[in-house]
N, C-alpha and C positions, 0 to 999 in steps of 0.2 A: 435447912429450916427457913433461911432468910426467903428463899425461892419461893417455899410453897405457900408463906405470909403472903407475898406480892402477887404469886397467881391466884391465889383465893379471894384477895381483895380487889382486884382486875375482875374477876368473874364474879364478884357482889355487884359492883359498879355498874360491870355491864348488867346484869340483870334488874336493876332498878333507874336505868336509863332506856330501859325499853320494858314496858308494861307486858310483853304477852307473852315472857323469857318465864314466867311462872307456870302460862299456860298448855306451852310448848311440852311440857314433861308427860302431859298426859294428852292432847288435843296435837300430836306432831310440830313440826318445823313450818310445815304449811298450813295447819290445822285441818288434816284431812283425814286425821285417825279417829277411830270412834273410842273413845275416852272410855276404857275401864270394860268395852263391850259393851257399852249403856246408851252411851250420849249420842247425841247428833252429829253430823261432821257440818264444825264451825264454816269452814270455807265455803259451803254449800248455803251458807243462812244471809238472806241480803242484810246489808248494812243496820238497817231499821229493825229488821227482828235479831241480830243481834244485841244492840244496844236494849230494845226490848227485856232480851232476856236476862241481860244480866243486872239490870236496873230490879227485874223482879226477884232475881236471885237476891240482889241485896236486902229488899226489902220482907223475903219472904213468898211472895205471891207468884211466884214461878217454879215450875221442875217437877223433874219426875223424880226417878231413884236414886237420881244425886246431888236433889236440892239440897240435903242436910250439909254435904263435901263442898259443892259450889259457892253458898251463902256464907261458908269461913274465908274461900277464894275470893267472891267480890265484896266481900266488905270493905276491903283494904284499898281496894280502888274508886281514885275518884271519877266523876264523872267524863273530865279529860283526858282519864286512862283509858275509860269505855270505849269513849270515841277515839283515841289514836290504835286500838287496838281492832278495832271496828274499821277504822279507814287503811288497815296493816293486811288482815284478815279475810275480811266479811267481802261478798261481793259489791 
């Protein structure tokens, strides 16, 4: 029991010591998957239209069939998430 306390809180850690460990589940490791059959492949969106989009996510004014799913996703990030996810990611 004690193990799987410690490896669960090791892999919380990590995932909120790197912002795009959220994103990874559905957009790949590299972000080169198309999310759900829907989405864009992130890796392919320069730097700038990423940040774009997910600013619009937050706010509402961006997306297509998975704006509703996305804007619960970027809420939560700030905008030095954006960008260290954007400069991790994006071309």
């Amino acid at each position: 029991m004690k193990k799987i306390l410690l490896i669960t809180s090791i892999l919380a850690c990590a995932a909120f010591a790197n912002p795009y460990a959220k994103c990874a589940g559905c957009h790949g490791a590299d972000g080169g998957k198309v999310a759900l059959g829907k989405s864009k492949v992130i890796k392919d969106m320069s730097k700038a239209d990423f940040i774009a989009a997910m600013k619009g996510y937050k706010d509402g004014s961006y997306g297509g069939p998975m704006k509703g799913l996305m804007k619960g996703q970027a809420a939560s990030l700030s905008d030095a998430d954006i960008e260290a996810i954007a400069n991790q990611i994006a071309k």
